[in-house]
GUZA-751512 format. One record per residue (C-alpha): residue number from 1; residue in one letter; y, z, x. Coordinates in steps of 0.25 Angstrom, whole numbers. Layout:
! residues N
<pt num="NUM" residu="A" y="Y" z="Z" x="X"/>
...
END
This chain:
! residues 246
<pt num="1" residu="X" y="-674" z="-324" x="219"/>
<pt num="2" residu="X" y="-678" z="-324" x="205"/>
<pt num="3" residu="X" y="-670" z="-312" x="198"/>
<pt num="4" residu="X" y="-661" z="-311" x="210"/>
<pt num="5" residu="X" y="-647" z="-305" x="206"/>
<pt num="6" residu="X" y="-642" z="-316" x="216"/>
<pt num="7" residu="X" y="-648" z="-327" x="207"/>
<pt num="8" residu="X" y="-638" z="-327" x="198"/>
<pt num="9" residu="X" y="-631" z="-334" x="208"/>
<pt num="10" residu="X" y="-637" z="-346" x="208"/>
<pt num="11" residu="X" y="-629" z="-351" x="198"/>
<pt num="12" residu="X" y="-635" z="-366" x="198"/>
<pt num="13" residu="X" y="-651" z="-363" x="198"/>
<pt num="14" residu="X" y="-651" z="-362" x="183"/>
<pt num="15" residu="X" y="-644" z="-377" x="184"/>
<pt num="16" residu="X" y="-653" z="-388" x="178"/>
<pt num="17" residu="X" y="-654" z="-403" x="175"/>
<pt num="18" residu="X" y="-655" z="-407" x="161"/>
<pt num="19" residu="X" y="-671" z="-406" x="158"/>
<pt num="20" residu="X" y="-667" z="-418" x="148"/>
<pt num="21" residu="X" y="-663" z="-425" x="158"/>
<pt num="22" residu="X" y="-665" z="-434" x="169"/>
<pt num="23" residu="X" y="-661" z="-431" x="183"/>
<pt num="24" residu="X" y="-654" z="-439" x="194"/>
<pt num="25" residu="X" y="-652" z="-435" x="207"/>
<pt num="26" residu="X" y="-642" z="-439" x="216"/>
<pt num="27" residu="X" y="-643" z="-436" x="232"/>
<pt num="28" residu="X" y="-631" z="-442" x="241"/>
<pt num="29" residu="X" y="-630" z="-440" x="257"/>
<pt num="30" residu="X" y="-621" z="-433" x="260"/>
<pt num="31" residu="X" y="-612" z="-436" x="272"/>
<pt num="32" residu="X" y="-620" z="-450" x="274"/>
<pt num="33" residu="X" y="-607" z="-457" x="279"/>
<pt num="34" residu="X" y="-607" z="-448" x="291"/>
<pt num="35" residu="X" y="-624" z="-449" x="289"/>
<pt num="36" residu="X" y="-626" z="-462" x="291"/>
<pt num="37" residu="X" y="-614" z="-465" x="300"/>
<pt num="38" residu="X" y="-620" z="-455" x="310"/>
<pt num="39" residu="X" y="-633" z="-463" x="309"/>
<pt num="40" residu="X" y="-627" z="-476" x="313"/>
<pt num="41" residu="X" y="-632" z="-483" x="300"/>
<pt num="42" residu="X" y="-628" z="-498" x="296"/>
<pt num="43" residu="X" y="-616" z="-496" x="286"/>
<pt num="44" residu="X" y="-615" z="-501" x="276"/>
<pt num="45" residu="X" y="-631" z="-500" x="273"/>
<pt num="46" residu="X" y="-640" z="-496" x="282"/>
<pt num="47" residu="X" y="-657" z="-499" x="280"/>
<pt num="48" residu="X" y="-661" z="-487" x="287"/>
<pt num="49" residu="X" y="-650" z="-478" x="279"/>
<pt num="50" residu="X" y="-657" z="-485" x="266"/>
<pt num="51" residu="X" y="-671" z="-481" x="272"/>
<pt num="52" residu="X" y="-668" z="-467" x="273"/>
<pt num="53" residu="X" y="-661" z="-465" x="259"/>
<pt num="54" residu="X" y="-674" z="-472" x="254"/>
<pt num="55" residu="X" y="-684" z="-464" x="261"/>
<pt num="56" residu="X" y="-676" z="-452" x="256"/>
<pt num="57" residu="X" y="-678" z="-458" x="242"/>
<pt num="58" residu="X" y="-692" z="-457" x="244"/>
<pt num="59" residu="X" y="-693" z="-443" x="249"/>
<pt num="60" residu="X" y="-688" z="-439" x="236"/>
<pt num="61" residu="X" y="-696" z="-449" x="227"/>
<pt num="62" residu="X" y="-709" z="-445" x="234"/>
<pt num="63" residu="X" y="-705" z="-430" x="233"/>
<pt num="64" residu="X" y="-698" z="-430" x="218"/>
<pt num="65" residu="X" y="-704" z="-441" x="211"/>
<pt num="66" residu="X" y="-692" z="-447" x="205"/>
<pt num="67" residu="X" y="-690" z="-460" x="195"/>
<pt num="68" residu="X" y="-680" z="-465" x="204"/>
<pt num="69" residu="X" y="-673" z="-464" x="216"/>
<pt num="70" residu="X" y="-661" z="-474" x="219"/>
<pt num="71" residu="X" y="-651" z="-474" x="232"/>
<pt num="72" residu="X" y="-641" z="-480" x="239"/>
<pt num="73" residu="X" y="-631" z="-476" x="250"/>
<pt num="74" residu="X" y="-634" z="-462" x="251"/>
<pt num="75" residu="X" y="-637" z="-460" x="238"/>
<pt num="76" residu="X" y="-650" z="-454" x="230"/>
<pt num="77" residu="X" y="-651" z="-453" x="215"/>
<pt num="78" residu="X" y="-665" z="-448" x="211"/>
<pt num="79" residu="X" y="-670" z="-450" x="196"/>
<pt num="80" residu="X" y="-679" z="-438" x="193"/>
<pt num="81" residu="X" y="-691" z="-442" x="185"/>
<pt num="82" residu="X" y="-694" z="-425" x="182"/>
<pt num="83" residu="X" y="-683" z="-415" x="186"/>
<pt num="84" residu="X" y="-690" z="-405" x="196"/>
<pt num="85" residu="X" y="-684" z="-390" x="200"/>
<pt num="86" residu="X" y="-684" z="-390" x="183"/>
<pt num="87" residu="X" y="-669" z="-397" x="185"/>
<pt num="88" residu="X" y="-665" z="-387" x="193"/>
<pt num="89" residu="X" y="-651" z="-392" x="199"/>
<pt num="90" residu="X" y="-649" z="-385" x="211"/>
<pt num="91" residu="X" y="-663" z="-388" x="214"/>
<pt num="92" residu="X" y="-663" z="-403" x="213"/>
<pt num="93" residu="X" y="-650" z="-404" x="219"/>
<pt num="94" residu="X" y="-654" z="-396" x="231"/>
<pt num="95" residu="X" y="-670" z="-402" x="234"/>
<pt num="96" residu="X" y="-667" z="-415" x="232"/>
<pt num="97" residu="X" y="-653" z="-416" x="241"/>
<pt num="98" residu="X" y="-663" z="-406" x="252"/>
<pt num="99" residu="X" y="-674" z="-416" x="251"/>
<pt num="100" residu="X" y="-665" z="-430" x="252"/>
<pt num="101" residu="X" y="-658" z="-422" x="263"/>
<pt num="102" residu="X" y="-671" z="-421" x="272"/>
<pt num="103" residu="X" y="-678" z="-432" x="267"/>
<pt num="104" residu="X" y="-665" z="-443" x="274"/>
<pt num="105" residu="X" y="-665" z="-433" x="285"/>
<pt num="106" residu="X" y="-680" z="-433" x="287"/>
<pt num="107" residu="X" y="-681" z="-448" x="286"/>
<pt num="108" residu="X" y="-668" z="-450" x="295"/>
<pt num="109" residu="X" y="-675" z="-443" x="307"/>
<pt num="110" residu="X" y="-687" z="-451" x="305"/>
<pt num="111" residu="X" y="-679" z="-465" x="306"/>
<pt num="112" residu="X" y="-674" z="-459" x="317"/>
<pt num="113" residu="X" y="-661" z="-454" x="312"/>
<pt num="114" residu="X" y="-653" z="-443" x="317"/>
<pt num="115" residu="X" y="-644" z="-439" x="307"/>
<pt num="116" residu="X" y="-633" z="-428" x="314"/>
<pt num="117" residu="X" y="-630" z="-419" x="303"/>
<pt num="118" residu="X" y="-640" z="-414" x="291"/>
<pt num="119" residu="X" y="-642" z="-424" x="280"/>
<pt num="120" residu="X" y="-639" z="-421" x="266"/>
<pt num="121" residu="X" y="-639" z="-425" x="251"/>
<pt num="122" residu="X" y="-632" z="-420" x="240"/>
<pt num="123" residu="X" y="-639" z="-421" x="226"/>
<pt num="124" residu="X" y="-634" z="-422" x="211"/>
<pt num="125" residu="X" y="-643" z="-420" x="198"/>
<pt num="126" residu="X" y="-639" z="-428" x="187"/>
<pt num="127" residu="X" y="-645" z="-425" x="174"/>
<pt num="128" residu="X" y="-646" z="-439" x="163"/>
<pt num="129" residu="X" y="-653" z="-445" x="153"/>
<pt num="130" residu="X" y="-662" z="-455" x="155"/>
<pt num="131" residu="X" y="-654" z="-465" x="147"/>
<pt num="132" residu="X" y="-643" z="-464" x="160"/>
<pt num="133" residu="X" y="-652" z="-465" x="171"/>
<pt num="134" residu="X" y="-651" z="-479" x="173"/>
<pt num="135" residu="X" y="-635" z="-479" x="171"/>
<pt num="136" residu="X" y="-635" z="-469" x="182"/>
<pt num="137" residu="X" y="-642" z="-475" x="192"/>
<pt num="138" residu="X" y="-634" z="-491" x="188"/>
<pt num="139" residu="X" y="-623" z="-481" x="192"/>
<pt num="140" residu="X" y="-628" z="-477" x="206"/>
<pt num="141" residu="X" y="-632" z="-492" x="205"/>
<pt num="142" residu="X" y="-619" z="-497" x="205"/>
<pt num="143" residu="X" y="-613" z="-486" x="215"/>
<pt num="144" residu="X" y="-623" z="-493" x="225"/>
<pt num="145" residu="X" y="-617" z="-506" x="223"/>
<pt num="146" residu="X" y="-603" z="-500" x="225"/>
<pt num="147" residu="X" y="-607" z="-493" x="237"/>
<pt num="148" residu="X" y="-613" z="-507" x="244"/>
<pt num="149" residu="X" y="-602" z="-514" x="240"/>
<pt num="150" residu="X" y="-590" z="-505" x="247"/>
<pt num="151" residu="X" y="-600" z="-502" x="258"/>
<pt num="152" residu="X" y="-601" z="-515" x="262"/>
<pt num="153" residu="X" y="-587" z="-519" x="259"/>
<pt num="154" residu="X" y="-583" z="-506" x="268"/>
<pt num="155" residu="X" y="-592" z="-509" x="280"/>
<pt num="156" residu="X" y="-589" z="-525" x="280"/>
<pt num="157" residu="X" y="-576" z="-520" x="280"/>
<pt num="158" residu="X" y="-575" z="-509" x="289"/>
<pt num="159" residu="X" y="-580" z="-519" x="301"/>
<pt num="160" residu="X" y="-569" z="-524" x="299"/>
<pt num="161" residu="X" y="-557" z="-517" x="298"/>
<pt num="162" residu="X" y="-562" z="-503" x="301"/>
<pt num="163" residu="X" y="-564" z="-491" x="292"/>
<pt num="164" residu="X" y="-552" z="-486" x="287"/>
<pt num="165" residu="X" y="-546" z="-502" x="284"/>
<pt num="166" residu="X" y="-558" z="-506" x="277"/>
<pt num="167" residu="X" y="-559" z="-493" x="267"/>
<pt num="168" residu="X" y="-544" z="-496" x="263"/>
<pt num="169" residu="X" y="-547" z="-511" x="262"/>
<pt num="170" residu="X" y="-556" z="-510" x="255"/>
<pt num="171" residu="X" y="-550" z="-498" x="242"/>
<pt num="172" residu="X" y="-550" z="-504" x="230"/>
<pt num="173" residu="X" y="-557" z="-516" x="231"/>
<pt num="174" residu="X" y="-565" z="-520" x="220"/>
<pt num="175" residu="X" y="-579" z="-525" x="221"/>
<pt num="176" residu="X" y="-575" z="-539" x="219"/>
<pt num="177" residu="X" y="-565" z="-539" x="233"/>
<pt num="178" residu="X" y="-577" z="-531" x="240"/>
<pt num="179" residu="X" y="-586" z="-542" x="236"/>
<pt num="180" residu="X" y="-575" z="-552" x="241"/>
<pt num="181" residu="X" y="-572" z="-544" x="255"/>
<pt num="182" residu="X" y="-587" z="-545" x="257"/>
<pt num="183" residu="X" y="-589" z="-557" x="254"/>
<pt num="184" residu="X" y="-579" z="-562" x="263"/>
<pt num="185" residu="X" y="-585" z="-556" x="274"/>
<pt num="186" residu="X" y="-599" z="-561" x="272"/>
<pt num="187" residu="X" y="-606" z="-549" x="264"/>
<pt num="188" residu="X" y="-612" z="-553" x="249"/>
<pt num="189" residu="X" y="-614" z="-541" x="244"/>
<pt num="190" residu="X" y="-623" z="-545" x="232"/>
<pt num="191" residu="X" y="-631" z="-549" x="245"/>
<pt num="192" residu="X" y="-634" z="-537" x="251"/>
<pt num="193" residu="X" y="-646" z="-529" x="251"/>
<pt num="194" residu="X" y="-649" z="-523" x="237"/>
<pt num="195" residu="X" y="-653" z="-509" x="242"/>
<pt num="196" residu="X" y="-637" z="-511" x="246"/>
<pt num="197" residu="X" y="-633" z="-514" x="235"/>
<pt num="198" residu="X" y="-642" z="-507" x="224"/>
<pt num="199" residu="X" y="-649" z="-495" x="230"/>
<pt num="200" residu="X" y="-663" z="-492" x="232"/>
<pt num="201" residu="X" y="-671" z="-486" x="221"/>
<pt num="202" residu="X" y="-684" z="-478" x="223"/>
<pt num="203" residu="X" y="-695" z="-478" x="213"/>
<pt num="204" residu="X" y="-709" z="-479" x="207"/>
<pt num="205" residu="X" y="-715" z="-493" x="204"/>
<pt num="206" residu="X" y="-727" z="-494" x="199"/>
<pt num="207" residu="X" y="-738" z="-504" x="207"/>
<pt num="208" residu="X" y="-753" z="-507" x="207"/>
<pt num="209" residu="X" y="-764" z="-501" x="217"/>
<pt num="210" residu="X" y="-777" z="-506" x="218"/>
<pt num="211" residu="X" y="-791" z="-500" x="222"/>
<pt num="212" residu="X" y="-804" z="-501" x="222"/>
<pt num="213" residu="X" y="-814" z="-492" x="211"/>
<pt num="214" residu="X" y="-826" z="-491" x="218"/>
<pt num="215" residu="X" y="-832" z="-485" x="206"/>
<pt num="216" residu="X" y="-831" z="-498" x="198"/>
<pt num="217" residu="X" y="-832" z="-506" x="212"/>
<pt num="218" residu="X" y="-816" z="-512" x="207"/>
<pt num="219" residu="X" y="-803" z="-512" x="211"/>
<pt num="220" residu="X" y="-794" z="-504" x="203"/>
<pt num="221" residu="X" y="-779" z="-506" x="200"/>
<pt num="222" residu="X" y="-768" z="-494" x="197"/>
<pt num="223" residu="X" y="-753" z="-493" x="196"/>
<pt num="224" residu="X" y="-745" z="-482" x="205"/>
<pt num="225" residu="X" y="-732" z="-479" x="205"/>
<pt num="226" residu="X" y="-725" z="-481" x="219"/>
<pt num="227" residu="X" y="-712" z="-479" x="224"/>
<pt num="228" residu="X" y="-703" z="-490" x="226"/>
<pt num="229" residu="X" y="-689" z="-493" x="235"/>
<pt num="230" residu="X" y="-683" z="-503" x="229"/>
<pt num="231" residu="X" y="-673" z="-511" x="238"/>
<pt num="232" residu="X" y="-669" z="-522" x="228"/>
<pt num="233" residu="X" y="-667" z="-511" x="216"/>
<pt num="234" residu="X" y="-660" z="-518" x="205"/>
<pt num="235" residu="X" y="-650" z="-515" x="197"/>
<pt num="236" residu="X" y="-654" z="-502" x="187"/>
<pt num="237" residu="X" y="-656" z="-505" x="173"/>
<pt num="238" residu="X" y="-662" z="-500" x="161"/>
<pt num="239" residu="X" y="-674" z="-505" x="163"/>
<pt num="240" residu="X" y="-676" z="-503" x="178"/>
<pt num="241" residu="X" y="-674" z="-488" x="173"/>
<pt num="242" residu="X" y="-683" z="-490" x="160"/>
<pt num="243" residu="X" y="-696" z="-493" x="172"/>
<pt num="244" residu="X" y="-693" z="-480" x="180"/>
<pt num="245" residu="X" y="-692" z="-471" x="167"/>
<pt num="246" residu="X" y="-702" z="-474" x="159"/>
END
């Protein structure tokens, strides 16, 4: 293709991420309501779902390498730790939304899944400093908590009184009556799994092998770095981030 007349069209292949920067992508399902309604899975959280979105987490951490990795609902955001395709946009956007795609579809069929229509991402690239990265993913932090907090409020609800009457009960509480309205119905938020209520991140630790050096008739000790789903994750802070980027 290269010195096509046509390649003129391709008005976005020249487009690139900041080389200064760091890179964040962002991969969400795309129709999931319909996804994991079609599937039966347990609303408003669902262990298998989870197990899928994690094991896609770690089809791109095994085949990218990233620093980080964190998700909730059915939502990816992936800390590049060097940009591959030289930044490319359309690249990045397009490889990584294929492979998520047929990385949950893949790992549907194998738990024994039958999604009915194709499964698809969509994927953003967000160019920042380093110096932001921690307040983006506090960010996506506190949209997890949000998202737990209505969900369960909607589902508690919805048992109820039905769909449509529980969605027009519940517009424009605040998150102090949504405590309350769960509470009163015997649901303590704060109590709920943390995976709920946090996410789960994706990441290296490092941990100590040992082995035996024949050659000096000892055993030996190393540190390696291996991959880590964290279900309790923490609150992000500076320091959580300060561990991951040195």
């Amino acid at each position: 293709m290269a010195g096509h007349p046509m390649r003129e069209h391709e008005v976005y292949s020249r487009l690139r991420a900041p080389p200064s920067s760091r890179i964040i992508l962002r991969l969400d399902g795309r129709g999931f309501h319909r996804l994991t309604e079609s599937l039966d899975f347990e609303r408003p959280y669902d262990e298998a779902f989870r197990d899928l979105m994690v094991g896609t987490c770690q089809d791109i951490m095994d085949e990218f390498s990233p620093t980080l990795i964190y998700t909730f609902s059915d939502e990816i955001n992936v800390l590049l730790d060097s940009v591959p395709f030289a930044g490319r946009v359309e690249k990045l956007d397009s490889v990584f939304a294929g492979f998520a795609s047929s990385s949950f579809t893949m790992s549907a069929l194998e738990a024994g899944f039958s999604p009915v229509k194709p499964v698809s991402f969509d994927c953003r690239v967000i160019p920042i400093s380093s110096d932001l990265v921690p307040e983006y993913f506090r960010s996506r932090q506190d949209e997890s908590w949000r998202n737990c907090l209505n969900s369960y409020a909607y589902w508690t609800l919805r048992r109820e009184v039905g769909a449509r009457s529980a969605a027009r009960k519940l517009h424009g509480l605040k998150h102090d009556s949504l405590h309350e309205l769960l509470f009163e119905r015997g649901v303590n938020i704060s109590r709920v799994p943390a995976w709920q209520r946090r996410g789960v991140g994706i990441y290296r630790v490092p941990h100590t092998v040992t082995g035996y050096n024949p050659l000096r008739d000892e055993e030996v000790s190393a540190v390696r770095m291996r991959v880590k789903v964290d279900l309790e994750l923490p609150l992000f802070t500076e320091e959580f981030f300060e561990g991951l980027m040195k």
